[in-house]
C-alpha positions as CSV (number, residue, x, y, z in Angstrom):
1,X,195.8,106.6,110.4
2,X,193.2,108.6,108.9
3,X,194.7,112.2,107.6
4,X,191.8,114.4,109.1
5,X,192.3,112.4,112.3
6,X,195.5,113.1,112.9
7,X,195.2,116.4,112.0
8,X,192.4,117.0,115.0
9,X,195.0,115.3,117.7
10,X,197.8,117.4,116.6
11,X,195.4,120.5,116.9
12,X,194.6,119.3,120.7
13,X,197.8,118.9,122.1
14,X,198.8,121.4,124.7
15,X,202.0,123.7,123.3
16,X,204.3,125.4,125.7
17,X,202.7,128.9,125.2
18,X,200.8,130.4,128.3
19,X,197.1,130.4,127.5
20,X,196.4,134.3,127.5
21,X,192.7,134.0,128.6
22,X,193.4,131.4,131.4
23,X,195.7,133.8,132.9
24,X,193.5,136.2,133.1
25,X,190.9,133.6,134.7
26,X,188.5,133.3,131.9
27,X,189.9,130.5,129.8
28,X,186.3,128.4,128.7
29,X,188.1,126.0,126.1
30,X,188.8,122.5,127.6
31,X,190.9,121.7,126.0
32,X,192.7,124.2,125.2
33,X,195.5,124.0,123.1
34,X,197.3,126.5,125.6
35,X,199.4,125.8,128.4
36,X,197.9,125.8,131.9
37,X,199.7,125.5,134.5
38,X,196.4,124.5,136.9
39,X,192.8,124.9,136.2
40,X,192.0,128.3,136.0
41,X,188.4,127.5,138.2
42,X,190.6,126.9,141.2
43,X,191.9,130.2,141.7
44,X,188.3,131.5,140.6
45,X,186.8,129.8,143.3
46,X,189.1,130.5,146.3
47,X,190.6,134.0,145.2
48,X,187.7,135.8,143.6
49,X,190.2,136.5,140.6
50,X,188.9,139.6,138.5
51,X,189.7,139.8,134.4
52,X,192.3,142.1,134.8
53,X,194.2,141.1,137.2
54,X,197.4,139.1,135.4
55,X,199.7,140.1,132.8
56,X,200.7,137.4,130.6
57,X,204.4,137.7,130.8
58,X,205.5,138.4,134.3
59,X,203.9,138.2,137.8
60,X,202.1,140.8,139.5
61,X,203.7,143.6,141.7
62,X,203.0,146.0,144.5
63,X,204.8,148.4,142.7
64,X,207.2,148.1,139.8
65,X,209.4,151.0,140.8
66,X,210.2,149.7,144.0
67,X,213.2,147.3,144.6
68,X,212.9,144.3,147.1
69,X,214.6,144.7,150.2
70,X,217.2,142.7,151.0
71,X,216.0,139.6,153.3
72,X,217.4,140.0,157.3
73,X,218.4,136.7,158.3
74,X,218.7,135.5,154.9
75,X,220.6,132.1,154.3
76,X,221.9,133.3,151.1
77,X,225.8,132.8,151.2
78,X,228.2,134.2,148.8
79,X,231.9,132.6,149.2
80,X,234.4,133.6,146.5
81,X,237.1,131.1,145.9
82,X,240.7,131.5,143.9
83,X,241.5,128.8,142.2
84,X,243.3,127.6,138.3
85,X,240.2,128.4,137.1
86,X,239.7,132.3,138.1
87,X,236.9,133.2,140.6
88,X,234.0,131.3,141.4
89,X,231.4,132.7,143.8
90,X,229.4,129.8,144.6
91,X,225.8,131.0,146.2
92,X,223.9,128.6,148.6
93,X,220.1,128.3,148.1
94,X,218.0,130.9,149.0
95,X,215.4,131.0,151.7
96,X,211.7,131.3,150.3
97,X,210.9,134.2,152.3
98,X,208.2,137.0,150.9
99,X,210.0,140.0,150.0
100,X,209.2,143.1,152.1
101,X,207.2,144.7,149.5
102,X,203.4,144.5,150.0
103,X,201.2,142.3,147.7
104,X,198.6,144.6,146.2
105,X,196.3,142.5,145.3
106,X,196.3,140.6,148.3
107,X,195.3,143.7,150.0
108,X,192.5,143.7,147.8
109,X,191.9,139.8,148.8
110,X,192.3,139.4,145.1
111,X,195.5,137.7,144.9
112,X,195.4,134.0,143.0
113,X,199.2,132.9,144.4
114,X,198.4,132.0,147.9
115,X,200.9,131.2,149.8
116,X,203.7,131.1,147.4
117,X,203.3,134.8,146.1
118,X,206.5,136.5,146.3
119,X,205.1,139.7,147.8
120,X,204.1,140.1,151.3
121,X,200.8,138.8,152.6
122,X,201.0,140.7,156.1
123,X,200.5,144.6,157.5
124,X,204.0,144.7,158.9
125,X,207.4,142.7,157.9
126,X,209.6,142.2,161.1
127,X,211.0,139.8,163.7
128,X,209.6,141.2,167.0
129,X,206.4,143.2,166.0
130,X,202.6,142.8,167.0
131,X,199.2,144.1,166.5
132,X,197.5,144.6,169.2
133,X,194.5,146.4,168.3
134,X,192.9,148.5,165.6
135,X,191.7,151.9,166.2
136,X,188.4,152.4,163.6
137,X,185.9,155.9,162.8
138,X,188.7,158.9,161.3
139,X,187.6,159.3,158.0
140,X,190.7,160.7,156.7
141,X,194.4,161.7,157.6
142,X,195.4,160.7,161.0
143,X,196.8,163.9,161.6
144,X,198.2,163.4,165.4
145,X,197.8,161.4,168.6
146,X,198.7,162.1,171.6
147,X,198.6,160.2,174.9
148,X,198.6,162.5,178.2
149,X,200.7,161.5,180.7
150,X,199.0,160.2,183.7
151,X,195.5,159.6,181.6
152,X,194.2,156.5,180.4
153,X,192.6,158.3,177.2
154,X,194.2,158.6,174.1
155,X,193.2,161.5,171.9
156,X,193.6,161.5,168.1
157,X,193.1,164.7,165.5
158,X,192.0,164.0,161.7
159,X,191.8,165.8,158.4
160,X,187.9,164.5,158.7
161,X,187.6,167.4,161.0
162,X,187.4,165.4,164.2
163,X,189.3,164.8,167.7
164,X,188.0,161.5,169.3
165,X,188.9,160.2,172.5
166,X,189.9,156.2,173.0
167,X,189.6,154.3,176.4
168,X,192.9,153.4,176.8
169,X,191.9,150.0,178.2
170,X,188.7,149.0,176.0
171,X,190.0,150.2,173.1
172,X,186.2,152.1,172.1
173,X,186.1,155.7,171.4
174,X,184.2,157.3,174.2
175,X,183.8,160.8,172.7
176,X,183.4,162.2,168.7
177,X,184.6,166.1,168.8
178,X,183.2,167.8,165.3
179,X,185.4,171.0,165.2
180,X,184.4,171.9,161.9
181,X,187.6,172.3,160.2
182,X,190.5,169.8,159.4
183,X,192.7,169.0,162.4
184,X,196.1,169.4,161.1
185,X,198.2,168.9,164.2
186,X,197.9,167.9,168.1
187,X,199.6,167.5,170.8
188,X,199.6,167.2,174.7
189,X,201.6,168.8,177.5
190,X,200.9,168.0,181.6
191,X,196.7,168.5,181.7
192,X,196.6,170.4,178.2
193,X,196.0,169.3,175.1
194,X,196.5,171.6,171.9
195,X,194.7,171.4,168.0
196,X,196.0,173.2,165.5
197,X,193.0,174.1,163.0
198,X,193.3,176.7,160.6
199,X,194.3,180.2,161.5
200,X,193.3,178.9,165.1
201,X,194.5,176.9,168.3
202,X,192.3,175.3,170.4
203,X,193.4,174.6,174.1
204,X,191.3,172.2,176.8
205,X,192.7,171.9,180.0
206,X,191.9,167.8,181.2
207,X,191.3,168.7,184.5
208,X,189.8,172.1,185.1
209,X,188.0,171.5,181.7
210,X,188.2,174.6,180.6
211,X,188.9,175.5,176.9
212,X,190.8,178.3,175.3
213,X,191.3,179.7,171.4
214,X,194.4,181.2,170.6
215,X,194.5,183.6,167.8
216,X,197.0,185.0,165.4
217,X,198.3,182.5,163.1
218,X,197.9,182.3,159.4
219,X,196.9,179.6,157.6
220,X,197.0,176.0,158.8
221,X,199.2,175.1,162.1
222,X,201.0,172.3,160.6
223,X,203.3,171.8,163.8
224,X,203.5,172.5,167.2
225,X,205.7,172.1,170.3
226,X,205.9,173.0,174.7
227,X,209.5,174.0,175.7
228,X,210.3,176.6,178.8
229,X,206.8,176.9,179.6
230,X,206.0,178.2,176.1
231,X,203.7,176.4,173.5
232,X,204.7,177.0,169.6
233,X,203.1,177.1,166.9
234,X,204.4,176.8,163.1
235,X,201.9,177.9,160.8
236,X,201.5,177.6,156.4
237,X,202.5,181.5,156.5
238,X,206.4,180.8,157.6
239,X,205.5,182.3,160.9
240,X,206.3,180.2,164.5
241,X,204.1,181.8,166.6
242,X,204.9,181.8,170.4
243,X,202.4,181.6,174.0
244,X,203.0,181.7,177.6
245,X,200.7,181.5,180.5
246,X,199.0,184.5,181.1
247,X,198.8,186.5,184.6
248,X,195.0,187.6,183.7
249,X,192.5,186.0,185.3
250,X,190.3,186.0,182.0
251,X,192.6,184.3,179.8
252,X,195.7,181.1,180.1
253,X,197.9,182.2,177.4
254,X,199.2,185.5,175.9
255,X,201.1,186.0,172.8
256,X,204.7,186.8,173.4
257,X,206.9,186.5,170.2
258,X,206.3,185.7,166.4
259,X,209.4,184.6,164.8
260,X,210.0,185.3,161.2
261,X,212.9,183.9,159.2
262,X,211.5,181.5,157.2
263,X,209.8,181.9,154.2
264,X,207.4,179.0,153.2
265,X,205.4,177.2,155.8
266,X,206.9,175.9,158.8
267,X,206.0,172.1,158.7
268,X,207.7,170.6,162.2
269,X,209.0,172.0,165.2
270,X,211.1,169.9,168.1
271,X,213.4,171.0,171.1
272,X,216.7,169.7,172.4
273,X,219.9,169.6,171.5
274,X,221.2,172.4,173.8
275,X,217.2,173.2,174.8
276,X,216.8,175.1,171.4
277,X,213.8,175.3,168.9
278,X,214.2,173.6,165.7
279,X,212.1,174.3,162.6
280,X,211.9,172.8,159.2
281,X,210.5,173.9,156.6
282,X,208.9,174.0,152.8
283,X,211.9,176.2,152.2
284,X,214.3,173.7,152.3
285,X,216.3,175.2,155.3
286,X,216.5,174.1,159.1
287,X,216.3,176.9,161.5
288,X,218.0,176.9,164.9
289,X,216.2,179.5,167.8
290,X,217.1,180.6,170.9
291,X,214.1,180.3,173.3
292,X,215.2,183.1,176.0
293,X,215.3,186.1,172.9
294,X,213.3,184.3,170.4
295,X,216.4,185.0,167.9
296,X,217.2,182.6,165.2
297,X,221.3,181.7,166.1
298,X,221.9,179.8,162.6
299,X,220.3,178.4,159.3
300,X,220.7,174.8,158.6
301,X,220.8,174.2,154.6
302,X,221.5,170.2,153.5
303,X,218.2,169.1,152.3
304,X,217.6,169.7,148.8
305,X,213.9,169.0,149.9
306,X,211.4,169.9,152.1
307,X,212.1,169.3,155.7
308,X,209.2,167.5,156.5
309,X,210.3,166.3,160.3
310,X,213.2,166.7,163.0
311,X,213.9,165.0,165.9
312,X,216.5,165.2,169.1
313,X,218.0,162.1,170.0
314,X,220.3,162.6,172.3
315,X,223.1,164.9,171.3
316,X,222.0,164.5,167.7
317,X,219.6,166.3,165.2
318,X,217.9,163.9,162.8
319,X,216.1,165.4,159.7
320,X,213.9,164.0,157.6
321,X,213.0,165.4,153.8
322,X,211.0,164.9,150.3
323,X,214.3,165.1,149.1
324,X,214.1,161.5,150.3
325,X,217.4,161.2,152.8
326,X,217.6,161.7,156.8
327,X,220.5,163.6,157.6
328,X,222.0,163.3,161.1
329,X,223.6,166.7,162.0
330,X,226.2,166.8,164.9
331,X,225.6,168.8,168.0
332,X,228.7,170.6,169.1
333,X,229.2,172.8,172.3
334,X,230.7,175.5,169.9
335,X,230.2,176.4,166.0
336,X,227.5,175.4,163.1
337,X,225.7,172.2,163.5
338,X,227.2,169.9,160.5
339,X,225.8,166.7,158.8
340,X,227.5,163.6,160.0
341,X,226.0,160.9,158.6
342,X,223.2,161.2,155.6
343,X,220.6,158.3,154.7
344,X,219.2,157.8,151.2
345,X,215.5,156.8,151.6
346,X,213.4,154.8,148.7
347,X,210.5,158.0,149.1
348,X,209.7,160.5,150.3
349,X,210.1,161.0,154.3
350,X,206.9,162.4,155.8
351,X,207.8,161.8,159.1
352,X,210.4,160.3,162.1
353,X,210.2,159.2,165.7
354,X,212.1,157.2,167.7
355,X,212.6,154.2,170.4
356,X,214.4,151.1,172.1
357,X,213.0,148.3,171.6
358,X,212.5,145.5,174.3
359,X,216.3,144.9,174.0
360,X,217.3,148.5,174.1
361,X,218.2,149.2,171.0
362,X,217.5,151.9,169.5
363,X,214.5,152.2,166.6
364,X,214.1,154.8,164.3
365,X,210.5,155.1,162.2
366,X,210.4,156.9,159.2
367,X,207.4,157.2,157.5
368,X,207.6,157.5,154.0
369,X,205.3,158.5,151.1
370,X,204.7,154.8,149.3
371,X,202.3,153.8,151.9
372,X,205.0,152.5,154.1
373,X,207.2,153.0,157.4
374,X,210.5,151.3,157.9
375,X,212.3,150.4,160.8
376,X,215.6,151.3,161.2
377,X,218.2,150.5,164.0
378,X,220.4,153.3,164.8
379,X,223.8,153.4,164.1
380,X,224.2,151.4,161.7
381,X,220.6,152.2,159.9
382,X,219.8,148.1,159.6
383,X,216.3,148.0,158.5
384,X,214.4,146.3,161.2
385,X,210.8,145.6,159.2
386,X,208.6,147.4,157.7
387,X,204.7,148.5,158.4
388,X,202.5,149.2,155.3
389,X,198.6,150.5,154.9
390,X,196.5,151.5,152.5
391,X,197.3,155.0,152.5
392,X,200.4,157.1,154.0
393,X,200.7,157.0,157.7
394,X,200.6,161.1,158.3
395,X,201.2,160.3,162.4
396,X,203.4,157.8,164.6
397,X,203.5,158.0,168.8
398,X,205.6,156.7,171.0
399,X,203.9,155.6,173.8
400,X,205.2,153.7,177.3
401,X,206.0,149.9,177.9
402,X,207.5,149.1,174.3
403,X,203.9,150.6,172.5
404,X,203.6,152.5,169.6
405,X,201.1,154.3,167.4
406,X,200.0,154.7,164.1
407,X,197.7,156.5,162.2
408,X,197.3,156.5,157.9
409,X,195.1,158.2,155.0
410,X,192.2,156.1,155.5
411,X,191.6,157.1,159.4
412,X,192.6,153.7,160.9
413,X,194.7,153.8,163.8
414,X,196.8,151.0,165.0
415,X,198.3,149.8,168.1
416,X,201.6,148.2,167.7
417,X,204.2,146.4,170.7
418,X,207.5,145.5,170.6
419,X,207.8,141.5,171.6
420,X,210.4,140.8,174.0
421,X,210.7,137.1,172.6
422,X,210.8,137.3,168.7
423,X,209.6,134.1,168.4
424,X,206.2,135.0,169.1
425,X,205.8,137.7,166.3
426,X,202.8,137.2,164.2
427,X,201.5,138.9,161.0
428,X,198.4,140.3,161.5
């Protein structure tokens, strides 16, 4: 065989090195001397695969600092055996389910792997969780959302400076509400429903239709909460500012305490536990008041954080911080309230509620600061799925008949259900 010959079919054979341009999509040599594992025009074609998407040496990620979850119902068996020869643990073969972690670029409908990408191609990661609908026209933080009991509207508050109103059974927004400034709270209690703007709240009764401002706090009312007849108000000053309904004819509401003790902003608010107000705050501590004298009865300190939300589940306070753990603190008839039970979180919490699910158990939602909200059933803290956006979700309702709300950075709202059969859970 002629020298030069062979020399060009030994140049042309494929070598097991990874072509760098094909996995970047833009391989034009055919052949290439490169390994391909398929023809790089494929995934042009059906992915809409840009330059930079690939790195040559290890697959893409939703986010390298994150840590797959490990998979519920996972057929993954570890049986360790004594024997002559020492310990064996022999492992079964694992199932081929996605992790739990959200593919990036499939949320960008840029990713080339299809169906057998590792990361999750789906807005939620459970076993008995539907969409129903999606909620479209915020243009920024969900801030709150509230659904008033006996109405068929549901009202939601936005950083975009907005409070819209939903039909309830259509699913279209029947009313845009420009305010002017960001919406930074809002809730509902019997026919009233209260938005916390800066410096200002704004009250509408739903059935007399009258409207109200109430005056006095500084900065933006970041939380807010009805209990004895009274409406509170935490505000960025440290200051919960307190309203009852007024005997004059010309006005609803009078100002009837201010409670200082804190001293950053007061960033959520909930009652229970023994019918006392509970505050967190920027300053790290969890305040406990008395709602007949207005007195604070004890400080909470635990979080090394921010205490970002509460809750009152049953006899139980549940916290939740940036310090990136939910502490559950015991409610005794007599002494301090003491942590019980504290749960390390991947991020930071932003915020909790709770529910049962169509079985009854019970669900916690954290929301969390990677874009994400995890499930977890309560006591033993199981994670239950996950739901993930674009953006962080800033608000989550509960609502009646195993619903749920949610609302994230980029204004969407969404309309989730609990499944009583499992089986029919789909990814949406």
């Amino acid at each position: 065989m002629d020298m030069k010959v062979a020399k060009n079919i030994s140049t042309q054979r494929v070598i097991p090195k990874p072509c760098h341009y094909w996995l970047a999509g833009r391989c034009n040599r055919n052949p290439c001397r490169f390994l391909h594992e398929a023809t790089p025009h494929t995934f042009t074609a059906s992915c809409n695969v840009n330059a930079g998407y690939h790195s040559s040496r290890k697959r893409h990620s939703s986010s390298e600092s994150e840590k797959p979850l490990p998979k519920r119902n996972s057929k993954t068996v570890l049986i360790r055996k004594s024997g002559d020869g020492g310990d064996r643990t022999p492992v079964a073969e694992a199932s081929q389910k996605p992790s739990p972690i959200i593919c990036k670029y499939w949320m960008d409908e840029n990713c080339v792997y299809g169906d057998h990408c590792r990361y999750l191609h789906s807005w939620f990661y459970g076993d008995a969780l539907s969409t129903l609908t999606k909620l479209q026209g915020h243009k920024k933080l969900v801030t709150g959302i509230t659904l008033p009991v006996g109405s068929n509207k549901l009202y939601s508050g936005s950083t975009d400076g907005t409070l819209r109103t939903w039909d309830c059974h259509s699913g279209k927004c029947d009313n845009v509400m420009n305010l002017g400034a960001e919406v930074t709270s809002l809730i509902s209690e019997g026919p009233w429903i209260f938005v916390g703007l800066p410096n200002i709240i704004k009250a509408w009764n739903l059935q007399t239709a009258s409207q109200f401002t109430l005056d006095g706090p500084k900065g933006r009312i970041l939380a807010m909460v009805v209990g004895k007849d009274t409406l509170l108000a935490g505000a960025e000053d440290g200051v919960i500012s307190a309203w009852r309904v007024s005997s004059e004819p010309s006005s609803s509401f009078e100002m009837v305490a201010s409670l200082h003790g804190h001293t950053k902003s007061v960033v959520c608010l909930t009652i229970g536990c023994r019918k006392m107000l509970y505050s967190g705050s920027m300053d790290q501590t969890i305040k406990v008041w008395n709602l007949d004298t207005f007195e604070c009865t004890m400080t909470l300190h635990g979080h090394t954080g921010a205490v970002t939300s509460l809750i009152c589940w049953d006899n139980f306070l549940l916290s939740g911080s940036s310090d990136c753990t939910i502490k559950i603190w015991a409610a005794t008839e007599e002494g301090p309230l003491k942590v019980i039970y504290s749960q390390n979180v991947e991020n930071v919490v932003i915020a909790l509620n709770g529910m049962t699910d169509a079985e009854g158990k019970h669900i916690l939602f954290c929301s969390c600061k990677d874009n994400s909200v995890r499930l977890y059933e309560l006591p033993s803290f199981s994670e239950r799925g996950r739901l993930f956006a674009r953006r962080e979700f800033g608000s989550i309702e509960i609502g009646s008949g195993g619903l749920f709300f949610t609302g994230d950075g980029t204004g969407l709202m969404t309309v989730w259900k609990w499944l009583e059969d499992p089986k029919l859970a789909g990814s949406s």
